[in-house]
Structure formats: C-alpha cells, structure tokens
C-alpha positions as CSV (number, residue, x, y, z in Angstrom):
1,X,10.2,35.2,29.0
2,X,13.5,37.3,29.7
3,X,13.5,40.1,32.0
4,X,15.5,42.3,29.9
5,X,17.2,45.5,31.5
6,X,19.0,47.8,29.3
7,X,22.1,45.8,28.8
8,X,20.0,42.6,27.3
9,X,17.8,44.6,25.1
10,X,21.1,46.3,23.4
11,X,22.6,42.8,23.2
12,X,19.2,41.5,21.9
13,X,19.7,44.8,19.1
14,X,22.5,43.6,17.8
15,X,21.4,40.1,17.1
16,X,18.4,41.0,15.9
17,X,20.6,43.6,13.0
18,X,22.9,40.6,12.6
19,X,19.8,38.1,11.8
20,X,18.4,40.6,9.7
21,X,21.6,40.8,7.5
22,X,21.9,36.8,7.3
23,X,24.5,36.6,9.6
24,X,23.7,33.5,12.0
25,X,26.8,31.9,13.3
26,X,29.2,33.7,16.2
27,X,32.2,32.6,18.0
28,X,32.1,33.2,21.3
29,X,34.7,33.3,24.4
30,X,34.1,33.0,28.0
31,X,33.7,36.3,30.0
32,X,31.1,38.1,32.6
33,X,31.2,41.8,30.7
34,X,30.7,40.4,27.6
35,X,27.4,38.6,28.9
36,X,25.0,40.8,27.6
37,X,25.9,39.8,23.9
38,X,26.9,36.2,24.7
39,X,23.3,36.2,26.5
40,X,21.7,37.3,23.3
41,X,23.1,35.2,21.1
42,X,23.2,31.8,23.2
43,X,19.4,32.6,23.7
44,X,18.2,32.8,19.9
45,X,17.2,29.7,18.3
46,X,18.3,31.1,14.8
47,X,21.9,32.0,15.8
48,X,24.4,29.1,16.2
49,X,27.1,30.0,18.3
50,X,30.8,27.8,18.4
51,X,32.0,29.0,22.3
52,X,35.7,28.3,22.8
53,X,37.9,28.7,25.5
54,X,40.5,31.0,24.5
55,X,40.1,34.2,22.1
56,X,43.1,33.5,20.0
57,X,41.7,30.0,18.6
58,X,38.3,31.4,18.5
59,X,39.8,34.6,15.8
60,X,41.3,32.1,14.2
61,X,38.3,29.8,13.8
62,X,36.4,32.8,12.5
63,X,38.6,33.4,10.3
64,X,38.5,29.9,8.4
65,X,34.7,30.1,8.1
66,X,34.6,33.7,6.8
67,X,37.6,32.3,4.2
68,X,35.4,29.4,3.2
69,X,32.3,31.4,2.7
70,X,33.1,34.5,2.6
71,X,30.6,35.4,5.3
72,X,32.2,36.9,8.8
73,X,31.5,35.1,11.5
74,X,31.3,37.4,14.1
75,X,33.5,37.2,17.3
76,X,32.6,37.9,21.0
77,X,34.8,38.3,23.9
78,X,35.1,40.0,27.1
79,X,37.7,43.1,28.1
80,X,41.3,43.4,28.4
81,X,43.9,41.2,27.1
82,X,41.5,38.9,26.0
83,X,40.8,41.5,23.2
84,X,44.5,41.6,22.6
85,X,44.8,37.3,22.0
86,X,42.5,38.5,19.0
87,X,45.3,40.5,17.3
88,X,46.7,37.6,15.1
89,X,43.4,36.8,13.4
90,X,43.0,40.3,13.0
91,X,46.2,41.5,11.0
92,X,45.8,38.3,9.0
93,X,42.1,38.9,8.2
94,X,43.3,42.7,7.0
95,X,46.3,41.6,4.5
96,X,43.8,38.6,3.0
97,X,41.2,40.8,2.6
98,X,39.1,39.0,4.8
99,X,35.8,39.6,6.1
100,X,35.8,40.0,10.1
101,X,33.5,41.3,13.1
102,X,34.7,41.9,16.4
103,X,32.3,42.8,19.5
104,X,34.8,43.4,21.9
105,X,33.1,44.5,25.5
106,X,34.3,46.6,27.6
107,X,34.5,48.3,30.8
108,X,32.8,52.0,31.1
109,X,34.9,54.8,30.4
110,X,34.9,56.5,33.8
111,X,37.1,53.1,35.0
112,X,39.8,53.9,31.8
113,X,43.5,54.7,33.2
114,X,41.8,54.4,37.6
115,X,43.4,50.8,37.6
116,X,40.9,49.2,37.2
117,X,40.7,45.4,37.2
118,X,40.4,44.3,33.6
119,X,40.5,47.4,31.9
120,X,42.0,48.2,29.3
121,X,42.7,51.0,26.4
122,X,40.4,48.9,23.6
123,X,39.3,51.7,21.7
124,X,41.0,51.3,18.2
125,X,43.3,48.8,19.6
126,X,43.4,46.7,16.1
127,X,44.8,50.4,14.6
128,X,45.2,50.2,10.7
129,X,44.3,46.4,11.0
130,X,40.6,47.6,11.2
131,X,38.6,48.8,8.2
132,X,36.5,50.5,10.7
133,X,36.6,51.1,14.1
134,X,33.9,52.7,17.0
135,X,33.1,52.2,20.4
136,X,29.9,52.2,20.7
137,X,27.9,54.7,23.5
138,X,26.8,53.1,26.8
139,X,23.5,51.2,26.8
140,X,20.7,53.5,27.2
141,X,16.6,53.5,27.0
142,X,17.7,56.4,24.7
143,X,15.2,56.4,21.6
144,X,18.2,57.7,18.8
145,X,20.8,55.7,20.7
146,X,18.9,52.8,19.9
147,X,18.8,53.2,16.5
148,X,22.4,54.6,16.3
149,X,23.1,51.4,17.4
150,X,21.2,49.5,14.8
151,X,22.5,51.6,11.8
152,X,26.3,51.0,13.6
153,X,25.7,46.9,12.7
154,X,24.5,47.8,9.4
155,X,27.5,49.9,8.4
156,X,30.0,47.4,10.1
157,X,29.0,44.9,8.0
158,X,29.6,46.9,5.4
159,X,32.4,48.1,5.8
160,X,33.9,44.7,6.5
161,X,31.9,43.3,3.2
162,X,32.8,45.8,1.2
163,X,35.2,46.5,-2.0
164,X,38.4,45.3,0.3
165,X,37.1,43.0,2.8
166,X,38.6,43.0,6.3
167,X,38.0,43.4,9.9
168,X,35.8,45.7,12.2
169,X,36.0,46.5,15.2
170,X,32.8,47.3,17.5
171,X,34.0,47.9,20.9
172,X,30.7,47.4,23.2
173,X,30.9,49.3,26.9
174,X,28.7,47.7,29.5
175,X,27.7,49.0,33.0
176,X,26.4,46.6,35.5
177,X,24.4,44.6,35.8
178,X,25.1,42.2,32.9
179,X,22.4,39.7,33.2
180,X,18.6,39.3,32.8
181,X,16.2,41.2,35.5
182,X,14.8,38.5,37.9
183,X,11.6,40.5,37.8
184,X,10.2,42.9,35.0
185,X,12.0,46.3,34.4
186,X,8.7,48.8,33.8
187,X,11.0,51.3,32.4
188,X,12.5,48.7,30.1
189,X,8.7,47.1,29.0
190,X,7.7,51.2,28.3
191,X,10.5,52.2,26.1
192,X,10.0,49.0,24.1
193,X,6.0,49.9,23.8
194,X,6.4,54.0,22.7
195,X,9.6,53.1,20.6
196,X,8.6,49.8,18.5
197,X,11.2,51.1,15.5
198,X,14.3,51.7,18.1
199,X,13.7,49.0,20.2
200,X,12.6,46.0,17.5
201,X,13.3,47.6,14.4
202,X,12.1,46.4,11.1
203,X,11.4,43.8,9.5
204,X,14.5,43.4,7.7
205,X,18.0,45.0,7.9
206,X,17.2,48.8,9.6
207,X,19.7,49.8,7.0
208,X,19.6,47.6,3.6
209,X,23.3,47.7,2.3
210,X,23.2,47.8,-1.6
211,X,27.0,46.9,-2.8
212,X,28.7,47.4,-6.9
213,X,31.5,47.0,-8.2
214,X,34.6,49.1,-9.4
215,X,34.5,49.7,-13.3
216,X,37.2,51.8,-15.6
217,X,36.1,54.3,-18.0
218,X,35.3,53.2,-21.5
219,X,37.9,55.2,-22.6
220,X,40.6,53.3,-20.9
221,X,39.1,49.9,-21.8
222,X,39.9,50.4,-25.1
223,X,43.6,51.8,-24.0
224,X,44.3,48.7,-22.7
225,X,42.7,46.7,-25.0
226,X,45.0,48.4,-27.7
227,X,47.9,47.7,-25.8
228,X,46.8,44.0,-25.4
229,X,46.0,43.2,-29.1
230,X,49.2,44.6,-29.9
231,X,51.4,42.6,-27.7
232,X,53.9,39.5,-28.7
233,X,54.0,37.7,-26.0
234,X,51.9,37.8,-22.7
235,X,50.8,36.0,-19.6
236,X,48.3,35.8,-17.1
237,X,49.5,35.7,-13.2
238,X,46.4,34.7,-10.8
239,X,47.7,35.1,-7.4
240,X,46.8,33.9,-4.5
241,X,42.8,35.0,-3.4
242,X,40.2,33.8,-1.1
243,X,37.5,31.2,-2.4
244,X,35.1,33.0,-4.8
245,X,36.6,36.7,-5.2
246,X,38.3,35.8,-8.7
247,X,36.1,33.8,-11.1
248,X,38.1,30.6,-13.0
249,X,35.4,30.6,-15.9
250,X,36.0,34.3,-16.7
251,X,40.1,34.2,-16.1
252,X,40.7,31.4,-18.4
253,X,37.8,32.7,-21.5
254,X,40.5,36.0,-21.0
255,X,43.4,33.5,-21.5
256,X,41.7,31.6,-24.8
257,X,40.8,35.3,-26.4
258,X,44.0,36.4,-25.9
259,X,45.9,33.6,-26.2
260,X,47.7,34.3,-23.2
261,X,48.7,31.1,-20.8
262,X,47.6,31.5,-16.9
263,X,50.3,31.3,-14.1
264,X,48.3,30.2,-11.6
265,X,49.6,30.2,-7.9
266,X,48.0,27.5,-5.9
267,X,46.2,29.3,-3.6
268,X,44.2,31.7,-6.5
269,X,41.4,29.2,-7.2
270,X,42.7,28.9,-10.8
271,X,44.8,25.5,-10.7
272,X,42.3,23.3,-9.9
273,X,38.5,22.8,-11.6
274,X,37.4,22.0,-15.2
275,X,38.2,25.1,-16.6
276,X,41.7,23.4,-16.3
277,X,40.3,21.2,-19.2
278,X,39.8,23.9,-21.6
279,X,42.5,26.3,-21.0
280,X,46.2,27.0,-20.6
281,X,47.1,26.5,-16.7
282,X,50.4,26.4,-15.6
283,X,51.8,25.5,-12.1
284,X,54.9,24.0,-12.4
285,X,57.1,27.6,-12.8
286,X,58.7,27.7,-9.6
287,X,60.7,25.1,-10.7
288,X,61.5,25.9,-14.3
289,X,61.2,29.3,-14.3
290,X,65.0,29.8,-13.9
291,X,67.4,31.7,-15.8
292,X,69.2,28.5,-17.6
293,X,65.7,27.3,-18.5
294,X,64.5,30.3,-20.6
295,X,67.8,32.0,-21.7
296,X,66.4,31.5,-25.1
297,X,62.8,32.2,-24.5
298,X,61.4,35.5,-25.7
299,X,60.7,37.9,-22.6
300,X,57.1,38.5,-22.0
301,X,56.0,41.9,-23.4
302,X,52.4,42.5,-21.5
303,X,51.4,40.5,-18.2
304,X,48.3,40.7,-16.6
305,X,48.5,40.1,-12.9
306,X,45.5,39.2,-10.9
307,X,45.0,38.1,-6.6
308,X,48.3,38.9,-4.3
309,X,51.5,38.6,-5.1
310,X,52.6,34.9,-5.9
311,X,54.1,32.7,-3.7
312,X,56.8,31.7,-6.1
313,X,59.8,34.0,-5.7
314,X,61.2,32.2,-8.9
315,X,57.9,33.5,-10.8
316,X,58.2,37.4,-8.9
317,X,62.4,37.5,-9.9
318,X,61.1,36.0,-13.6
319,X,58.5,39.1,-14.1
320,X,61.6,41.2,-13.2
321,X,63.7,39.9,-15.3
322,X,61.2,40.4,-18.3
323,X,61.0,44.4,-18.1
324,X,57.2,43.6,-19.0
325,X,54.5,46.6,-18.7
326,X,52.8,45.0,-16.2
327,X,48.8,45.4,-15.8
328,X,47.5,44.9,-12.0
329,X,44.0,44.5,-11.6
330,X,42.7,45.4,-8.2
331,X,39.5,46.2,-7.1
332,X,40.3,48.2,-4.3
333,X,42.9,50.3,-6.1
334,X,45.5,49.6,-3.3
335,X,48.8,47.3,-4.9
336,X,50.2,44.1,-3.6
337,X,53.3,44.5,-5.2
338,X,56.6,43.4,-2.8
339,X,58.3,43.4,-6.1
340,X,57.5,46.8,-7.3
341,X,57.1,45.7,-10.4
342,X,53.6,47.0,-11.7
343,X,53.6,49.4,-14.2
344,X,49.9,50.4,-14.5
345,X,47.4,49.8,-10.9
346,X,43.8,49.0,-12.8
347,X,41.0,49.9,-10.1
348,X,38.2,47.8,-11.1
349,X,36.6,44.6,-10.8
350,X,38.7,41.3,-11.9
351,X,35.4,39.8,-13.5
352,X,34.1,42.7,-14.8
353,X,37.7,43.3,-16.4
354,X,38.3,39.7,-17.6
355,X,34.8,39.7,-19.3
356,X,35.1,42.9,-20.5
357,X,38.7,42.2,-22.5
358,X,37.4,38.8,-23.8
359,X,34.5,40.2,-25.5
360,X,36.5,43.3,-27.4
361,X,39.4,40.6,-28.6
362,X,40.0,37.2,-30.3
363,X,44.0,37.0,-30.5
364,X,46.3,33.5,-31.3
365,X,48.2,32.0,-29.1
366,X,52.5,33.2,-29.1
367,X,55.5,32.0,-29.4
368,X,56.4,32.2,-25.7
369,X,52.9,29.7,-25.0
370,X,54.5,27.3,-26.5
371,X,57.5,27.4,-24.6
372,X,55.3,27.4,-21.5
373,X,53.3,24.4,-23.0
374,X,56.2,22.6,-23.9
375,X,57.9,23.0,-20.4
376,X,54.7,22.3,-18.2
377,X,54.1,18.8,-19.9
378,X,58.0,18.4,-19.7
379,X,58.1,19.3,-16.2
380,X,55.1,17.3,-14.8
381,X,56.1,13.8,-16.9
382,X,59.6,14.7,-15.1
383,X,58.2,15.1,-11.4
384,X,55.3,11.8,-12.2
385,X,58.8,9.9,-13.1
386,X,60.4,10.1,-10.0
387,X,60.4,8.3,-6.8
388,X,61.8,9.7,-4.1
389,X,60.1,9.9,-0.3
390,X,60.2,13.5,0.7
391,X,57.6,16.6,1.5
392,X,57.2,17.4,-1.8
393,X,56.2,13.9,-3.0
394,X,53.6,14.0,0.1
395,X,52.4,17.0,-1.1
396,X,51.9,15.9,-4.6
397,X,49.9,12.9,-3.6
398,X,48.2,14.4,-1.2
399,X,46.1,16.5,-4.0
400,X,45.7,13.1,-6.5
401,X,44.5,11.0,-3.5
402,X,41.9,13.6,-2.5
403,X,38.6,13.2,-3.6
404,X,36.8,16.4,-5.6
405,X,34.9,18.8,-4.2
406,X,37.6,18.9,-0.8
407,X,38.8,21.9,0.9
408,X,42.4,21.6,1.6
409,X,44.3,24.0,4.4
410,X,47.8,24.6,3.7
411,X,50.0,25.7,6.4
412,X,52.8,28.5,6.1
413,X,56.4,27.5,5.8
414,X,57.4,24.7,3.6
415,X,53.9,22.9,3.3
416,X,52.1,25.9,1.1
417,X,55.9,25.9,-1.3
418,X,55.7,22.4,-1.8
419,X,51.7,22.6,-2.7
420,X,52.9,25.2,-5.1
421,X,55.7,23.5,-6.6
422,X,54.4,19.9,-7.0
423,X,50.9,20.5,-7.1
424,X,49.9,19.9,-10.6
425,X,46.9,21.5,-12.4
426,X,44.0,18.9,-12.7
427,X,40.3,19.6,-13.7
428,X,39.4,17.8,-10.8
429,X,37.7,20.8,-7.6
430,X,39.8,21.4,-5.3
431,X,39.6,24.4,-2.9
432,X,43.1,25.3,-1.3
433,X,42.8,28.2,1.6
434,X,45.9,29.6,3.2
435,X,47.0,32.3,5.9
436,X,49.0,34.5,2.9
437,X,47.7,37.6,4.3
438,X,50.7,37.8,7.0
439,X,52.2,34.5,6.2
440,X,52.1,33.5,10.0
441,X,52.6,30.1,11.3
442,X,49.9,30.5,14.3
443,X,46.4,29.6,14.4
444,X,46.4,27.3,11.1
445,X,44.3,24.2,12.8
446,X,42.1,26.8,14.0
447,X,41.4,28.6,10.9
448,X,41.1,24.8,9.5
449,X,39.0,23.7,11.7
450,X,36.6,27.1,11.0
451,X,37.0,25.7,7.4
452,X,35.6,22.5,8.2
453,X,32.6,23.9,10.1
454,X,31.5,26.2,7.3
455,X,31.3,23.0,4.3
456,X,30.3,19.7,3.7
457,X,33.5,19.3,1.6
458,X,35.9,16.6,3.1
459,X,39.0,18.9,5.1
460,X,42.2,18.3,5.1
461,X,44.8,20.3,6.7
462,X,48.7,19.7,5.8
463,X,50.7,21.7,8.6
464,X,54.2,20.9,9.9
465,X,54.9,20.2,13.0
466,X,56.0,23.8,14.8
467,X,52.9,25.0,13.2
468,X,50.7,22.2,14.8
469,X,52.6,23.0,18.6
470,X,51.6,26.2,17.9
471,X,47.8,26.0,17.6
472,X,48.0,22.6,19.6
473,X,45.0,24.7,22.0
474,X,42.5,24.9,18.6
475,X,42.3,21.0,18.8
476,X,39.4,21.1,21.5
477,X,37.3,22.5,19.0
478,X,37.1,18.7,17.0
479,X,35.3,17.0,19.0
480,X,33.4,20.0,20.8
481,X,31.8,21.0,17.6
482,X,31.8,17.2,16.2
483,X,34.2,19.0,13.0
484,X,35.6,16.1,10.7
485,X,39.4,16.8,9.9
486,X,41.8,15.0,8.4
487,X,45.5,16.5,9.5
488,X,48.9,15.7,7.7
489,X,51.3,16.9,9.6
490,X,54.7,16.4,8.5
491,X,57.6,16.2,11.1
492,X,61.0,17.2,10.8
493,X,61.6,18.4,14.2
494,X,61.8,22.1,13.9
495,X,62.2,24.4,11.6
496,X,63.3,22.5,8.7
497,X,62.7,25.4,5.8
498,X,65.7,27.5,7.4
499,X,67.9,24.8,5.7
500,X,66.8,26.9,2.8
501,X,68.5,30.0,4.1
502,X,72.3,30.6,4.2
503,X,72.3,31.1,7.8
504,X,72.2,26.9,7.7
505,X,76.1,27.3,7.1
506,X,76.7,28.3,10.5
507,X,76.6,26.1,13.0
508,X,76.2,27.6,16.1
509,X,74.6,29.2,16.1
510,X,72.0,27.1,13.4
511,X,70.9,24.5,15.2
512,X,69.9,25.8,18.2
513,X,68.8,29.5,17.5
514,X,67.0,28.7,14.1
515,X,66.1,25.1,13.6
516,X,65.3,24.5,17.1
517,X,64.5,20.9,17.4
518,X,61.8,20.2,20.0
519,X,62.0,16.8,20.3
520,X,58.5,16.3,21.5
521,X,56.4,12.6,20.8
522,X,53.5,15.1,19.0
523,X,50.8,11.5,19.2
524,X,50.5,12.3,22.9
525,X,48.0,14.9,21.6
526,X,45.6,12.5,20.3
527,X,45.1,11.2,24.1
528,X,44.6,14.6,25.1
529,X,41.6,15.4,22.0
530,X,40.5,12.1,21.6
531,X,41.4,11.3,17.8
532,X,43.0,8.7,16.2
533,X,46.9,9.3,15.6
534,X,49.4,7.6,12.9
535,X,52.9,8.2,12.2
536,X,54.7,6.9,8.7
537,X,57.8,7.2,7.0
538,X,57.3,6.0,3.4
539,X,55.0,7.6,0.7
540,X,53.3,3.9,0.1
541,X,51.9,4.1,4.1
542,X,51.0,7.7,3.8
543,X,49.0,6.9,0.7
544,X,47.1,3.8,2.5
545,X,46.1,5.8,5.7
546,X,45.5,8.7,4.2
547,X,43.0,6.7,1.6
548,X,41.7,4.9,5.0
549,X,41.2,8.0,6.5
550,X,38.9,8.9,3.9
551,X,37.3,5.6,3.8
552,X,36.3,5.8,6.9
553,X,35.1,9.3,7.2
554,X,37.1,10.1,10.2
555,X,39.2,12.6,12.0
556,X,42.9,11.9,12.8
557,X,46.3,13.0,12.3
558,X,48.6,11.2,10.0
559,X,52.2,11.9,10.8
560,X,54.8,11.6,8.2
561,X,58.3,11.4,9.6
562,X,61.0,13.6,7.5
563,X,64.5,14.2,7.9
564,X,65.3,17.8,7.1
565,X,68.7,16.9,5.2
566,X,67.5,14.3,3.9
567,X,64.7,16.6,2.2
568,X,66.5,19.7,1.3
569,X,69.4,17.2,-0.2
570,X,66.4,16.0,-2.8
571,X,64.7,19.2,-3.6
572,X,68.3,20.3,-4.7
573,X,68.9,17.2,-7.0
574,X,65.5,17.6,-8.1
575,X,65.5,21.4,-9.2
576,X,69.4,20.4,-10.6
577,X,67.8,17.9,-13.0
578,X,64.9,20.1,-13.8
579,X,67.7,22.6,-15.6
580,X,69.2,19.9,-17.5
581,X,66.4,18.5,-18.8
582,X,64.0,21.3,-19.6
C-alpha cells in the first residue's frame, strides 16, 4: 500500500486521466523531480512504460509509436536541459501533425532566475511548436485544484488529438519531497475520504472529449463539383500523411468517378494496398515528369491536392508549370504550400470531401490519363530492365522483397528520394512512415524503433549512414525493449546527396565542409548493442541477407557499401535515358 503525500497522489491523478482516456504506454527518462509521475506510472500494472536514458531518443521514440498508431505516447522527464533534448521530437511532431504529450517537471517557481541548480525557464519553452501549453499549479490537497488538474489531461489530449494533431506541453512543478511517505500522511488519507470526485474521479474520463470533423457548406460542394465536372484534364496529388489520416478506399473511388489519375507520393498511404488494383496510381513522376517528356501533353486544368506538399520537386515545378486552379483540401484550414501554388484552401475533411464528390459525379477518364498511363507502364518496364548496383536499385528491391503487411521507416536525405523515385506502386500493404514534418536527419532509428514497438508488422528501417551516427544512442532501446528491427543502412561515407547540389563543383571547399567523410567502421556498433551486423556491395547479397534476415525473424543491420560518384554518375544516365525514351 503507498503512502502517498501530495506529490504521489497528483502523479497518481494524472495516470488515472490518462487510463481513463486509453492512453497506457509512456516514455520515460531518468530524473529525481520528475519522480512523482515516473512513481505513478512505473507503479500501475495497466500502464507500460519504455524508460530510456536520454530525452532526445526517448521524444523520438514517442514519436514513432504515435506515427504508427496515431495514439501519443506520452513523455516524462525531469527539469532543465533535459526538457530542451526534447525540442527535436517536438518541432517535428508539430509540422507532421503529430500527436504528442509532454510532462515536463519542474522546479517551483520561487527558485526561477535565484540560480538555482537545474532550473530552468520551461514554461512555454516548445513556443509555436506546442498546440497547447500550461504549467500546471503546485500540488496541493486543494479540492478545485484537483480537479483543475484532471480537466487539464482531458483537454491536453485534446488538444493534441484534435483537427491538426501535434504536441502539448504540461509543465508539472514539484516541491519536495518527491517520493512515497514511509508512514501514512492523515491529511493526505482525509482529503481523499471528503473529496472522492477530486481525488479518484470518475469512472471514466472526468471530461469525455467528443471529436467531428470539418465539413463545407452545401453550397460550395456543388461549386466545386461544377468546376470539377467541367474540367479537361485533372489529377489527384496525395501527399505525404501519417498512417490512417487519409483514406486509400475513398481517394481512389474519387479518382474512378472522376476519372482523374492519383499522384501519389510515397509517404501518403496511397501507393501501396489493393486499391492499387483497381485504380490509377502513379509513382514514377519524379522521373518523367520533365519538361522534354510532356512538351506535348495537355496541361492539367483542375488538380486536387491532398496530405503535405510532395516530395518530388519535379512534380511541385510540374504543377507550376501547368497554371492549374488548384483545390487543397485541409482539414485544419492552415496550407502546406512551399510552392505557393494553391488557388482555392478547402477547410474540411479529406474523407468527407472525397466521398462527398464521388457520389455527386461519374466523369470519363481524359486525354492527359492516358499520357500518365502510357508513361507509368513505360517508366517502370524501363527501371525493371535495368541492372545497375546503386541506392536506388536497393531501394526498389527493398519494397518487392518485403513481405505485406510491413512497416517500412525511411530516413531523410537520399533514402526517402529514392523510395519515391523507384518505388513502384503494388497492391501489395505496405506502410512507409517518415520525419517530413522538418525533414531532419536526427532521431530516425528512434522514431523506428517507436514504430516497431507499436505493431506486429515486420520493421524495417533504410537510413544512411550520417543519419545512423546520428541516433547511434536510440540503439539501446533494441534489446532493452526486446524490439525486432531490421536496419539497411547504406554507406557512402558522408553526405553523399550534396553531390546533387552545385556546390559539388568546388572543391575546397566540398569535400571537407559539405561531404564530410567520417571514415568510421559503423559494425563496431553491433558489439556495442549486441546485434548481428553485415556489410555488402552488390544488389544479389543485399537481396539474400535481407531475405535471411526475414527468415530468420531477427534484428540486424545490413550494410550496403556505395560509392557516392559512382551513384550520382547512374542516377544521371538513368534520368538521361528516361527523356529519350518516354
């Protein structure tokens, strides 16, 4: 039986709200003022907790389960800069409109600006990052504080649920003492007896959250489904979105009723699944989506543009190009449009939207499907022909070889351009999940790894190899959780995608200030996690370990040796024969 004093019984509050709400996995860190919480949460047989050892991989790891399943996994750490290491997670957890909960303790406000140790301003520290953002009052056998407290979990979960999902930020002050009572705390056993509702609260949630959805006006429905029935020549653009937020089923009956093909980026949840089977999906673009290719195409007269802007710059300078009135569909009503390209901002659901169009109209397909058609089936029998060993063809066979129903993680820099370049539509599942939110290269294995404990879906991460140094920390969490993870990591020794950049032509200051090649043996940290570790340099081995690796149900790292010359030398051969031949 715990001796709770105040501190406990707040802690106990919040996991009792959290519970309530179905939320029963935390992260937590290290740390003596957060130990009221951590206490709490260790203590309840319902709540699973994943402790690491540092607060950046544990934001990070939180954020790849609340990607997978769109549930936040709330995070626990103690004050200062601790709270600080949780930045990264953070701003990408706001831009990918990801769910998020951050119980951040801290010291009490009298020791703010005395110098005290470990104290920090935390008080709206995460700024705009933050949907919401309160520090809470000071533990107190207060009867309305109690339930202040209780409503506050209810409405942060809310708020970072809600129509544009994000982060919040509860920033918890404790005074001591931070543990259990060794002996009964009358005060404590009395305020829990005359204030059951405050101190236990209800049965269920103490504030049920009822969510909806944004809807347009019937009046503007049929606007736009005048506008749509009368155009030429249209096209769908799925961008990339978190598992589950856009629906495949109804994005590809809106393609078939209005005969309008689907761009669909390789992170939006479109390119992959059996819808593939039964509508138009198109993922090769990047590639033939050039001005040489479709000189004598007819320019798209309507698009409809779903998810974040897509990764393809080659599809973002196309839509440009086309002078289109272009149709984003948001549910929050806020734009992701780098390109500026939007014509009309549609506030409302994209499910209620796509369902909502397909049942008013039953178009044929246009002249410019066909020249999509035509240069998908050309482009793909073109990429299937050749042979070359480089990222790209790693890439490609790293989605054929995968079984269905795996989650893949795709790391930043050139690995998520080549997934979206060579990975070709297929009705087999796959779900892809990437850091697009700020596009960063820190924390992927973490955020894998937080993948990997949400699902029973075989993971597989393909990173490169400054990305993997980077998060080289996360890999404790393998075998301290007992995650399964396949990682491809492919090496070229620095920062092989500024070859892309003209910068590349001067050299110095290139090599040293840009592609900075490390030069490190990477298998040495398979002795330090305990995993097994390969390295290859031809796509035949890649292709046998990697079908081993599932075989044998294992985690390891596969290594694939590259030579960033080498590479950038065939995507440019590549992309030249794609323009002569399509």
């Amino acid at each position: 039986m715990i001796s709770h004093n105040v501190n406990t019984l707040w802690g106990q509050a919040i996991v009792e709200e959290l519970l309530h709400a179905g939320v029963k996995h935390a992260c937590i860190t290290p740390g003596g003022r957060s130990a009221p919480l951590s206490f709490a949460m260790l203590t309840n047989p319902e709540f699973t907790t994943y402790v690491h050892l540092d607060e950046r991989s544990a934001g990070f790891f939180a954020l790849g389960r609340a990607k997978r399943t769109g549930v936040p996994t709330p995070i626990v750490c103690t004050s200062g800069t601790a709270v600080a290491n949780l930045h990264p997670s953070v701003i990408e957890a706001d831009l990918s409109r990801t769910p998020m909960l951050l119980f951040t303790a801290d010291r009490p406000s009298d020791l703010l600006h005395s110098g005290s140790n470990q104290t920090i301003s935390q008080d709206n520290i995460f700024s705009k990052s933050a949907r919401w953002n309160r520090t809470l009052p000071e533990p107190e056998l207060n009867e309305r504080k109690f339930r202040s407290l209780r409503s506050a979990i209810a409405r942060s979960l809310s708020e970072c649920n809600g129509m544009s999902p994000g982060p919040v930020h509860l920033n918890v002050p404790f005074r001591k003492p931070l543990e259990p009572n060794d002996t009964p705390d009358e005060s404590v056993i009395d305020f829990i007896a005359n204030n059951p509702l405050a101190a236990e609260g209800r049965t269920g949630p103490y504030t049920k959250i009822t969510s909806g959805k944004s809807i347009i006006s019937d009046e503007d429905l049929l606007r736009i489904s005048n506008l749509l029935s009368e155009s030429e020549n249209g096209l769908i653009i799925a961008g990339p979105s978190n598992p589950n937020s856009i629906s495949p089923d109804s994005l590809s009956l809106l393609s078939n009723s209005l005969g309008f093909p689907i761009l669909a980026d390789s992170l939006s949840g479109l390119r992959f699944g059996k819808h593939v089977e039964s509508s138009h999906i198109c993922g090769g673009y990047d590639s033939y989506l050039n001005p040489i290719t479709t000189k004598n195409w007819p320019n798209p007269d309507v698009i409809i543009r779903f998810g974040a802007a897509p990764i393809s710059l080659s599809l973002q300078n196309y839509l440009l190009r086309s002078g289109a009135y272009e149709l984003l569909i948001d549910p929050t009503g806020k734009a992701r449009d780098p390109a500026f390209s939007s014509s009309e901002l549609v506030s409302c659901d994209p499910t209620w939207f796509s369902n909502s169009i397909s049942s008013r109209l039953s178009l044929d397909p246009h002249d410019l499907s066909n020249h999509f058609l035509s240069a998908e089936s050309d482009y793909w029998a073109l990429i299937d022909s050749q042979n070359s060993f480089f990222e790209g063809s790693i890439a490609s066979s790293l989605l054929d070889i995968s079984p269905a129903n795996s989650t893949i993680i795709v790391s930043n820099s050139m690995p998520i351009r080549d997934i979206d370049r060579f990975g070709k539509p297929a009705s087999k599942q796959l779900t892809l999940i990437g850091n697009r939110g700020a596009s960063g290269i820190d924390g992927v294995i973490s955020t894998a790894l937080g993948a990997a404990s949400s699902t029973t879906d075989q993971v597989t991460l393909l990173i490169g190899d400054v990305a993997y140094y980077h998060d080289l920390s996360g890999l404790i969490a393998l075998n301290k959780f007992n995650l399964k993870l396949i990682i491809i990591e492919i090496n070229n020794n620095g920062g092989g995608i500024f070859y892309r950049l003209p910068i590349s032509k001067h050299d110095p200051p290139f090599t040293s200030g840009f592609r900075t090649p490390h030069d490190l043996d990477l298998s040495h940290s398979s002795n330090l996690y305990g995993f097994d570790f390969t390295r290859v340099s031809t796509i035949e081995d890649f292709n046998l370990e990697y079908e081993s690796a599932l075989n044998q149900n294992k985690s390891c790292v596969i290594e694939v040796i590259s030579d960033p010359l080498e590479n950038q030398s065939t995507r440019e051969n590549l992309q030249n024969t794609v323009i002569q031949n399509i």
